[in-house]
Structures are given as C-alpha cells and as structure tokens.
C-alpha positions as CSV (number, residue, x, y, z in Angstrom):
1,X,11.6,-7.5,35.7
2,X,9.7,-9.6,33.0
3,X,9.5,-7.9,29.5
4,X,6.1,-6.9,27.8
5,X,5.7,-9.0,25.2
6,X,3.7,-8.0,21.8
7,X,2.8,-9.4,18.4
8,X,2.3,-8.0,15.0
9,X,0.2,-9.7,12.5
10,X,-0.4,-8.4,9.0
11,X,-3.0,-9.4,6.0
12,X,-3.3,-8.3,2.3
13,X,-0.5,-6.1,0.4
14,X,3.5,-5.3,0.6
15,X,2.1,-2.1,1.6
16,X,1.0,-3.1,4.8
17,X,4.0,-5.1,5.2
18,X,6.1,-2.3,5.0
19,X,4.3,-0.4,7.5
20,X,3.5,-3.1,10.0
21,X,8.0,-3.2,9.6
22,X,7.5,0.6,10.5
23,X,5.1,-0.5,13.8
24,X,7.2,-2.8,14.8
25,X,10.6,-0.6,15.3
26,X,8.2,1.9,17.2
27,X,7.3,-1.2,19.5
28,X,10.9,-1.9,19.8
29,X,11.2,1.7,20.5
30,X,8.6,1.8,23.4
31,X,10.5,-1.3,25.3
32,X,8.4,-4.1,23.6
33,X,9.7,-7.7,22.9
34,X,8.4,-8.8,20.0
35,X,7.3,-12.5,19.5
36,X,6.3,-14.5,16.6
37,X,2.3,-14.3,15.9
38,X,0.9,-16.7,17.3
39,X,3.0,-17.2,20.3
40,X,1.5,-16.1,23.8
41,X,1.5,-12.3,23.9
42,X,0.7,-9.2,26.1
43,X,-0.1,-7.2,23.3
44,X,-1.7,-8.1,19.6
45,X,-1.4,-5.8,16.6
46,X,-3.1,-6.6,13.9
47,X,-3.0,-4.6,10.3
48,X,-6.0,-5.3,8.6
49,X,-7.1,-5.8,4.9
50,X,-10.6,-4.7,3.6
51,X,-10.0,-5.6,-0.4
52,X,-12.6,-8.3,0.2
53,X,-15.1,-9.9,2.7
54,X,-12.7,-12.6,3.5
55,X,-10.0,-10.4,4.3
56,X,-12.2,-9.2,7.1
57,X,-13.6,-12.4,8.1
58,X,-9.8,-13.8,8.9
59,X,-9.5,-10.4,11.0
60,X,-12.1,-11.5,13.5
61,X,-11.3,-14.8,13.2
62,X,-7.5,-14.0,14.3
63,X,-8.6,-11.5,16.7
64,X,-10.7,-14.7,18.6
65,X,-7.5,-17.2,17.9
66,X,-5.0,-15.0,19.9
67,X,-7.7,-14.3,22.4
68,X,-8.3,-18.1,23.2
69,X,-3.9,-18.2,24.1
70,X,-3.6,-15.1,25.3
71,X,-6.6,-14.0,26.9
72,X,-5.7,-11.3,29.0
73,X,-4.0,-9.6,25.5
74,X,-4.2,-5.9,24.7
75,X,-5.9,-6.0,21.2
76,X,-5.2,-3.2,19.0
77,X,-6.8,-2.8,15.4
78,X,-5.7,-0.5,12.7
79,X,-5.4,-1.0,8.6
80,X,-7.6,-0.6,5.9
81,X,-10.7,-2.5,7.7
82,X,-10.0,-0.3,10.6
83,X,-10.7,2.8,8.6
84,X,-13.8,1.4,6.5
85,X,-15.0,-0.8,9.4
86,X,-14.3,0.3,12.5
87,X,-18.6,0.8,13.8
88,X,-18.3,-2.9,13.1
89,X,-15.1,-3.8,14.8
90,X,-16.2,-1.9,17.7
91,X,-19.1,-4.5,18.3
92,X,-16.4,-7.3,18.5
93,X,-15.7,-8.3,22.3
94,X,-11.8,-8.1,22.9
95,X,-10.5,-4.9,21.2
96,X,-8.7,-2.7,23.0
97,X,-7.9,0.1,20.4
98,X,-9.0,0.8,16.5
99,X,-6.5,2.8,15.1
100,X,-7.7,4.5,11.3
101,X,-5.3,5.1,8.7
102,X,-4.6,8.9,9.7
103,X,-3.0,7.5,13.3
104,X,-1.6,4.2,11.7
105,X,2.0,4.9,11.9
106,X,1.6,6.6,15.5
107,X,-0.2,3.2,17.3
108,X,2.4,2.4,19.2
109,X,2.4,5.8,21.0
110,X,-1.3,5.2,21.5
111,X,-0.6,1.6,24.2
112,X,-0.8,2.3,27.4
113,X,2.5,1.8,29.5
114,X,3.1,-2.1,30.5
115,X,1.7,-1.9,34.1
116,X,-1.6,-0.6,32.5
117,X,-2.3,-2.9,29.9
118,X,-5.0,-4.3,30.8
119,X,-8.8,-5.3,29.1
120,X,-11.0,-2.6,28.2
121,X,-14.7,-2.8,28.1
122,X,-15.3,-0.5,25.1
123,X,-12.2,0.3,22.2
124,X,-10.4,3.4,22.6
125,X,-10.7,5.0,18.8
126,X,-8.1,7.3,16.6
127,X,-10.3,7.7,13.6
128,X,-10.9,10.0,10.8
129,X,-12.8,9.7,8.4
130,X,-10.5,11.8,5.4
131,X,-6.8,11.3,5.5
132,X,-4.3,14.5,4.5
133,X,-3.4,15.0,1.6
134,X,0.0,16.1,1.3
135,X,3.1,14.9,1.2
136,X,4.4,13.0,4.4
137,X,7.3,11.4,6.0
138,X,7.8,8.6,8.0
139,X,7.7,8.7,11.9
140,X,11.0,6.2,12.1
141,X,12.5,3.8,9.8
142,X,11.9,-0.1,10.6
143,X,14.4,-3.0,10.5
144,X,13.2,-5.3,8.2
145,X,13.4,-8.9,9.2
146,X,13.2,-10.3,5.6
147,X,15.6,-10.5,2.9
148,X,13.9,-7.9,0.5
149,X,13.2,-4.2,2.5
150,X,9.9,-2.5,1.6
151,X,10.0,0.7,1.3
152,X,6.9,2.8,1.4
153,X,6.9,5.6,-1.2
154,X,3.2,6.4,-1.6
155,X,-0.1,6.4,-0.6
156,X,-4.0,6.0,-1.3
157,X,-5.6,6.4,-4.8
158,X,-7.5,8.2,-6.7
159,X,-8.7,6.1,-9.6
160,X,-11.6,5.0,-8.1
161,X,-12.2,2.0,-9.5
162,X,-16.1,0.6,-9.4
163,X,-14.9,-2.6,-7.1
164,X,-12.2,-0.9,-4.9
165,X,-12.7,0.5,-1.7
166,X,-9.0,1.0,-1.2
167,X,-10.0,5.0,-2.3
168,X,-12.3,5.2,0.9
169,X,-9.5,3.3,3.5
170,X,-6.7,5.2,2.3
171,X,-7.9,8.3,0.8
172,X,-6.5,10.6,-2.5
173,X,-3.1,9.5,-3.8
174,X,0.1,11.7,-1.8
175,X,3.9,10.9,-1.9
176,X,6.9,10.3,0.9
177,X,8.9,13.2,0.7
178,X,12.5,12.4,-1.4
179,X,14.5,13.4,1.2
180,X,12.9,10.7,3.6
181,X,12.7,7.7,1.3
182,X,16.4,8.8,0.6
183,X,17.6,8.9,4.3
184,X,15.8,5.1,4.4
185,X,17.5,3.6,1.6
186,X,20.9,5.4,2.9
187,X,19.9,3.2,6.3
188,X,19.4,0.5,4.7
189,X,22.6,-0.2,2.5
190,X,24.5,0.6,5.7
191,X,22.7,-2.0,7.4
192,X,23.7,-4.3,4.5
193,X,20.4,-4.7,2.6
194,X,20.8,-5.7,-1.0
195,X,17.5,-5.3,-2.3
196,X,14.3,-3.0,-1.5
197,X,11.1,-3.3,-3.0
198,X,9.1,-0.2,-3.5
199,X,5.7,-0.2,-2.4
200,X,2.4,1.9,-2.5
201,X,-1.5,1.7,-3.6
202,X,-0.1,3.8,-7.0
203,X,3.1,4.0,-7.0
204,X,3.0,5.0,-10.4
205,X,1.9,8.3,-9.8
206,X,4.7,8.7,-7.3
207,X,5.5,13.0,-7.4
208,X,7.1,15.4,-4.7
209,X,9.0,18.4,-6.0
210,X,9.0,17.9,-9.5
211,X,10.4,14.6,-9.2
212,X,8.3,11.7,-10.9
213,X,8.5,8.1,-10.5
214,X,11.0,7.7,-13.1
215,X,13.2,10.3,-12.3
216,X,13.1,8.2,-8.2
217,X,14.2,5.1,-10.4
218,X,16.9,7.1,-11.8
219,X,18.1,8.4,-8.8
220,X,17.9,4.9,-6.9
221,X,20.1,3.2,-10.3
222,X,22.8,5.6,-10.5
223,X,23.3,7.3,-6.4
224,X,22.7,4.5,-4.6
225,X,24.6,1.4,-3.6
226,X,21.9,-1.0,-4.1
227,X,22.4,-4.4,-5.8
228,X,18.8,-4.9,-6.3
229,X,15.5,-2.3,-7.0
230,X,12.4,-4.1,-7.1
231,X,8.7,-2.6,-8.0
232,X,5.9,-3.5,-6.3
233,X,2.5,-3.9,-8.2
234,X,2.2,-1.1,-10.8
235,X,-0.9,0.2,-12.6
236,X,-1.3,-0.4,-16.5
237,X,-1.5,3.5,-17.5
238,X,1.2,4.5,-15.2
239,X,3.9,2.3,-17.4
240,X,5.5,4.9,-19.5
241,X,8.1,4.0,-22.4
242,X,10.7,6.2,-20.4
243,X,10.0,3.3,-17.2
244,X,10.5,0.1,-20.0
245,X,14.0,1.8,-20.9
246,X,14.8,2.0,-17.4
247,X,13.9,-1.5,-16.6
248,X,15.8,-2.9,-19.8
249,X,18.8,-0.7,-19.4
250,X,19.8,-1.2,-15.7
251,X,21.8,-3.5,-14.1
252,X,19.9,-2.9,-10.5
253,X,16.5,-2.5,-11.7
254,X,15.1,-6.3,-11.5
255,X,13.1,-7.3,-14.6
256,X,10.0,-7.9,-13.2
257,X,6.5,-6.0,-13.1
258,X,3.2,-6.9,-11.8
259,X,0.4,-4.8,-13.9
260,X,-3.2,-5.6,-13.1
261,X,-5.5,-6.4,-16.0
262,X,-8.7,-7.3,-14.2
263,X,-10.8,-8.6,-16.9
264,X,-9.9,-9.7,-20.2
265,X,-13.3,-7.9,-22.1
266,X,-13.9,-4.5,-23.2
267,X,-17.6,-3.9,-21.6
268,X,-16.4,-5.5,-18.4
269,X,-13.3,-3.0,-17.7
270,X,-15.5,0.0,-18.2
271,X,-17.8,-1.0,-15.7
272,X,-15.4,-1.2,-13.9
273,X,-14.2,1.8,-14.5
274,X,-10.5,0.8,-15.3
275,X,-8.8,3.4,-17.6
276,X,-7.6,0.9,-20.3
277,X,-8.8,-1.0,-23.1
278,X,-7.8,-4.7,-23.6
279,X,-5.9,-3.5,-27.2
280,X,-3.9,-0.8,-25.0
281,X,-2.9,-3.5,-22.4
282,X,-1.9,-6.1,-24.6
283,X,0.3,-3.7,-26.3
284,X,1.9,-2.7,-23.4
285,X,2.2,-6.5,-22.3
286,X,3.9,-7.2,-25.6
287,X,6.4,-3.9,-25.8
288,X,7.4,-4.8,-22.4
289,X,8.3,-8.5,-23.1
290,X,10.4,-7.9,-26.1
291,X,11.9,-5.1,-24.5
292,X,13.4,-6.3,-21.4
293,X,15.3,-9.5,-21.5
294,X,13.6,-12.6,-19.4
295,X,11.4,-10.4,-18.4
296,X,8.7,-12.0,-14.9
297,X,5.3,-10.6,-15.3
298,X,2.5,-11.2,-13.6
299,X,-1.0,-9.3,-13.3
300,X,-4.3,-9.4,-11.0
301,X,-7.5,-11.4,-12.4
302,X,-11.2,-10.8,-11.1
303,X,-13.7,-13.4,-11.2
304,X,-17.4,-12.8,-11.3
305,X,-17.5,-9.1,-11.8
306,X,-21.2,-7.7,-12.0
307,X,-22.1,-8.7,-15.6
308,X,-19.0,-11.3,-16.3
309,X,-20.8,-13.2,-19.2
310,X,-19.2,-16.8,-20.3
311,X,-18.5,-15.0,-23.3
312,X,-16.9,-12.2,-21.2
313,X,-14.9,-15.0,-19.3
314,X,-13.7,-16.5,-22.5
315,X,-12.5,-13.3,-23.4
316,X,-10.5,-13.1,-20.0
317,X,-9.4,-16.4,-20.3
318,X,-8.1,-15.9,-23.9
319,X,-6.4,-12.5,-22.9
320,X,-4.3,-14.2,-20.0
321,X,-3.6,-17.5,-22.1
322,X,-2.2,-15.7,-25.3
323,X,0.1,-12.2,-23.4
324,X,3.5,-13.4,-22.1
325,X,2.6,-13.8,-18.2
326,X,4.9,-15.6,-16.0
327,X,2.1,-16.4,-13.1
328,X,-1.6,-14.8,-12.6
329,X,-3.0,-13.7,-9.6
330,X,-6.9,-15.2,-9.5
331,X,-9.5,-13.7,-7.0
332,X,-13.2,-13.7,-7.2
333,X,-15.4,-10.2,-7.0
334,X,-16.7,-9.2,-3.5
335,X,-19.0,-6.8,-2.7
336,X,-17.7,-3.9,-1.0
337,X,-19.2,-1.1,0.9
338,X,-19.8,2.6,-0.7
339,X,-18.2,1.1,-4.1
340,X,-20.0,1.8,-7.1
341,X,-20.1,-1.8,-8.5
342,X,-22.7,-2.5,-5.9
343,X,-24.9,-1.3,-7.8
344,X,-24.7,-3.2,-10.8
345,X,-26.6,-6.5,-11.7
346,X,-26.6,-9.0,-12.8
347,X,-24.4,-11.2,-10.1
348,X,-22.6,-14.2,-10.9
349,X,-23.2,-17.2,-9.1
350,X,-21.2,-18.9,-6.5
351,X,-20.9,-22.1,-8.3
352,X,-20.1,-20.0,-11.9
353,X,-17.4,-18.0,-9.9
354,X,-15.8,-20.7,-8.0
355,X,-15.8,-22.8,-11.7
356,X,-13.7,-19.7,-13.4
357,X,-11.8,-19.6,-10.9
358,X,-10.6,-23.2,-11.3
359,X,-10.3,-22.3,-15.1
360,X,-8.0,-19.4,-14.4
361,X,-6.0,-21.2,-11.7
362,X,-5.4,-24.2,-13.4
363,X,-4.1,-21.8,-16.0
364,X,-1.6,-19.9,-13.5
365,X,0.1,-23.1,-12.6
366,X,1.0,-23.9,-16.7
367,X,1.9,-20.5,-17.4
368,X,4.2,-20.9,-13.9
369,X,5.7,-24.2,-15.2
370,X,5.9,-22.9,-18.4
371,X,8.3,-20.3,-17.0
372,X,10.4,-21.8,-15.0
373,X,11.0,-24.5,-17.8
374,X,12.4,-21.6,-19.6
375,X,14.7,-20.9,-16.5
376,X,16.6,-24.5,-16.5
377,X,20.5,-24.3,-18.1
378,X,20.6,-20.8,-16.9
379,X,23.1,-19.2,-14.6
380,X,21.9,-16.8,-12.6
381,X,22.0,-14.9,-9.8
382,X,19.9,-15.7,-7.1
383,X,19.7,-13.5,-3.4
384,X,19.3,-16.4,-0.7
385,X,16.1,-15.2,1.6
386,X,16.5,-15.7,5.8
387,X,16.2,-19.4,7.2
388,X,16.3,-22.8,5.7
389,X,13.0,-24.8,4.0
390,X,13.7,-28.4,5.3
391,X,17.3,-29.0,4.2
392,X,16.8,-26.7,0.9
393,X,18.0,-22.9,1.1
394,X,15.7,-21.0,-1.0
395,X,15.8,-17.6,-2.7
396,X,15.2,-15.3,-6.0
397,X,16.2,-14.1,-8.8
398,X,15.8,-10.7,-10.2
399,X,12.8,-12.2,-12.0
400,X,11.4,-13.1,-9.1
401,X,12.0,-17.1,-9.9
402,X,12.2,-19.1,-7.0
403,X,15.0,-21.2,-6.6
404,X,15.9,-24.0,-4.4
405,X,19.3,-25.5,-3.7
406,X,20.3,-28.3,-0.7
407,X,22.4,-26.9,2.0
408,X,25.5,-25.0,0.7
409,X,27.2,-22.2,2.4
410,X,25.0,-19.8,0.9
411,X,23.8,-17.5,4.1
412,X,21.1,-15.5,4.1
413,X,21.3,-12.0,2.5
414,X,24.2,-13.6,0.1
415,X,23.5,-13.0,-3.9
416,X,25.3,-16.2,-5.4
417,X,25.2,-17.9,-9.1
418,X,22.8,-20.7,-9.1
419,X,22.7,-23.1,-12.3
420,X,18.8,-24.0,-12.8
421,X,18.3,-27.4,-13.7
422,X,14.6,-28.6,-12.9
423,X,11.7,-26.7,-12.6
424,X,8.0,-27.6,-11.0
425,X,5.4,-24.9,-11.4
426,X,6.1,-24.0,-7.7
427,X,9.7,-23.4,-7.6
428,X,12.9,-24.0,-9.9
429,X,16.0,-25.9,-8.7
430,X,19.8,-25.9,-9.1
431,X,23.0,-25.9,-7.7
432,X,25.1,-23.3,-6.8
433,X,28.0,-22.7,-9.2
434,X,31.4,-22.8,-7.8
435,X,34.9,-25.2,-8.5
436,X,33.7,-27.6,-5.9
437,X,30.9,-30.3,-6.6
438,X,27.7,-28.8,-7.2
439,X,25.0,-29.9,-4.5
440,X,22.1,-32.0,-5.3
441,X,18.6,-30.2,-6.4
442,X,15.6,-30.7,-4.0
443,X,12.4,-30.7,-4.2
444,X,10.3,-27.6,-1.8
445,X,6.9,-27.9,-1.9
C-alpha cells in the first residue's frame, strides 16, 4: 500500500522553525512520509509569517506553486498569517484547513485519515481569536533534521511595539514549563545533538516557577551535557549584566547575540514605541563587546518608519556604522493591520526606502567582511552542519562565523578545529587542523 506523502514549508523566524520541527514528528506520528517542499505531495503544510506584506504575499504565492505539481494536494494553513489573516486566506481557492495559533501544534490531528484526503470546497477553520495565557508544554518533541536543534522556550509578546503585529498573532508573552524544555534537551543529547538554539518572540522574559531566563542559562551550562547553547534573537531591555557574565564566563554558552535596535534616532524609537533610548543601547552594545571575548553581534534595522527624516536615517546609519556589529539585518517598514503605526504620517517613499535600504546593506556586507577579516590566523572550533556545498563542507563557529573547508572527513554533527585563513563578506575559509596536510580553502558563494 502506497504511503501518504506530505510537505512542510516554513517562512519568517527560528520560532516557526522549531515548531514546524514539532509538526513534522506529529506527521511522522500519524503515518506520513515526509518529502522535501517542493516535491509532489498529498499533503502541504505551510507555517506562515505575517511580520510584513511580503511575507504574506510568498504564502499565496507558494500555496498556488504546489497546487500547479500537486493539484489534488490537501492544503493546510496555520502560522502567524493564519491567525491575523485567516477571512483573507479563506477567499483563496485551494485551502483545505486554517489552523490559528491556539491549534498550531495539534494540526496534524486535525488531517483527515489518507483515504479521505481529498479537496474541499470551503476551509475547515481551528481559530481563536485570544491565545491562553499560561504556561504550556509541548504536545511531542520533534527530530530535528539540522545541525543546530531549536528549542521552543516561549511565546507571544507583550511590548507592543507601534509596527508589530506579532502581539495580535501570538498573543501576551507565557513560558514552556522547565520540566518540558528539560525532558527535550535530555532527548536531545541522547540523540547526539551538540548544540540547541533557544527560541521565542521574547525569550528574554522567559519565567515559570520562579525560574528566570538566567537562572534556565544556568541550569543548561552546568546540568546538561551540551557542547553548544545558542540564543536566538533577544530584546535590548531584556539583556541584564547577570546574562553578559554568563555569556563571558561559559565555556557552552556561544558568544553571540542578536539585539534589535530598529532605528538609530531618539524621536523615531518612541514612535515606535521601543523601550530604549539610542544612549542606553549603545551602552549596552559597548559593555557587551568588551565583555565577552570575539564576541558576533548582530541587530534588526527598519527602513522607512512613519516619520524616518534623512536626518533621522543619518542618525541610523551613524548608530550601526560606529557600535561593534558583526552583520545587520536590513528591512523596510510595512504596514500592518490593527498596529498603531498605521496611524502615523508622514510615509516614506518607495524610491527613499529602497535607497536606504541600499545604504544600510551595502553597509552589512563591510561590517561582515570586516569581521571575518578579524577571524583569519585563528583556530577554532567549528560544528560541521548536514550535507556538503559543492565540494566545500561548511559549518560555524560559536560566533556564528561561517566557515568553509574542501572535503575532509569532517561529518556532519562533528565539532573539529578549523584554522581560518581567507575571509569574503559571505563566509570565512580554512583548513581543518590535524598532523596530516591541511586541505585547500574554497570559495562558497
């Protein structure tokens, strides 16, 4: 008897990663074969982003792709544009299912069984419009099929930012239990995983039972046999001293963070309602460089905020050329439903937007070079990621450096010393220290 077949397909953050990882072992669970996106299917599932307009655009557009290659394809919807945009979604011929955040994690018991799969004229919905509050667990644990497990520690946010509409997809900030994330991690390390990420909208304000974020960290650096504990995107006034001692004082902690700035001027982050000042930010840039040794940093840019003056972009643009970042992420503004920033006036043009955002990601790519320059004549050590790139095995460092070598006997999952000893503002290259003769750097591009 032929196997149902079904794909997963995921857009926007290491969030929905880890949970679409999550979807997938309940697929596996409920007989499924899972196939590559893109690959004829029975069944799609596709985790959606809603952080901007385009994010939903490539939504439809994917929804249509897999359509045209697997027509007769049970279409099921769910992520953060499910929640926000599901009135819309259900408009769009060929979805089967929309699936809100509040269900997300329970989809797969939502398919019907294999013999009745089959195309429905209007979408079966699991939607609310408020997710609970408190504390949750997991339904199951996934198998990760990358190098790096994410683990999901938290969700939603209550910041509310004037651009984000991440508060209405996902609701008020709530933790994982300990006891779950702990029985994951246990999984995990006897599955052999060396490093897990830890992911959520505000992971910062991680708390369940009196423990904190830090006091997590601590638990994860000294209990468990990790090599490598990597944090996911972290916000700015979450980034306590008592976190910047952890970082620089462990040997499993990787010395890396990703803290979103947004805009480099004063008048623009309160519209935005962000809950720092540019002075507080830098200083926390700065204490966290000289604190932890070789520190990667990188932070989130918006382009074309409501307002954004050129002297308010030169003032972004001066912000992210002088503070110690190893590589910026650019994006431009986008209007987004019930956010308060919709509001405001007066709008930056197209043209204006797309020409900062050349500015700002021509600067990225000299601050990347810039690091990675920094890299070459170092040893270090460097966890070799699934699959080959050409004839170059690739992996990272506990900066998060890229690094390229030719085909050695590295295997995937392996932490080896590398030598760096060219970098481009892509990736850095070197050869893997041993008694035999090093092999020859490549170029991946």
């Amino acid at each position: 008897m032929a196997t149902t077949r079904a794909s997963l397909h995921t857009l926007g953050c290491r969030l929905n990663q880890a949970e679409t990882s999550i979807l997938g072992e309940g697929l596996k669970r409920k007989g499924f074969e899972l196939v590559e996106f893109g690959q004829p299917t029975d069944v799609l599932i596709l985790n959606t982003c809603s952080v901007t307009e385009d994010a939903e655009r490539t939504s439809r557009y994917l929804i249509r792709k897999t359509l045209k290659h697997s027509p007769h394809a049970f279409v099921a919807v769910t992520g953060c544009y499910a929640q926000t945009g599901m009135e819309t979604l259900k408009q769009q011929v060929g979805i089967d299912l929309i699936v809100g955040h509040q269900y997300k994690l329970e989809l797969p018991a939502y398919l019907p069984a294999a013999h009745e799969l089959q195309k429905r004229s209007v979408a079966e919905v699991h939607h609310t419009k408020t997710m609970a509050r408190g504390d949750f667990d997991l339904p199951h644990f996934s198998e990760p099929d990358s190098t790096r497990a994410l683990v999901k520690i938290q969700d939603g946010c209550s910041a509310m930012c004037s651009f984000c509409i991440i508060p209405f997809a996902r609701g008020h900030e709530r933790s994982r239990t300990f006891e779950d994330i702990r029985r994951e991690i246990e999984g995990l390390i006897e599955r052999g995983y060396r490093e897990v990420v830890l992911t959520g909208v505000n992971i910062g304000q991680y708390a369940h039972h009196g423990r904190d974020f830090c006091s997590l960290l601590r638990w994860l650096d000294q209990e468990a046999d990790l090599e490598r504990i990597r944090i996911s995107s972290i916000e700015p006034t979450t980034v306590s001293d008592e976190l910047l001692n952890l970082l620089a004082s462990s040997k499993k902690l990787c010395p890396y963070l990703h803290i979103p700035l947004q805009s480099g001027d004063d008048q623009i982050l309160q519209a935005m309602n962000r809950r720092h000042t540019v002075k507080d930010y830098s200083r926390l840039i700065e204490k966290a460089h000289d604190k932890i040794p070789d520190l990667g940093l990188g932070t989130d840019l918006m382009v074309g905020f409501p307002g954004e003056t050129d002297a308010a972009f030169r003032d972004t643009l001066a912000v992210a050329t002088d503070l110690p970042f190893s590589y910026l992420h650019v994006f431009p503004y986008s209007p987004r439903p019930s956010t308060a920033a919709l509001r405001l006036k007066p709008r930056v043009s197209p043209t204006t937007i797309k020409k900062r955002t050349n500015t700002l990601l021509d600067l990225d790519r000299a601050k990347r070079l810039a690091f990675h320059k920094k890299q070459i004549g170092k040893t270090v050590s460097v966890l070799f990621e699934r699959g080959m790139h050409d004839t170059a095995r690739v992996g990272t460092t506990p900066n998060f450096t890229r690094v390229a070598v030719t085909n050695t006997d590295a295997r995937h999952n392996q932490i080896m010393p590398v030598t760096i000893t060219a970098a481009t503002d892509r990736c850095t290259f070197g050869h893997v220290v041993s008694s035999q003769q090093p092999t020859r750097a490549v170029a991946v591009l």
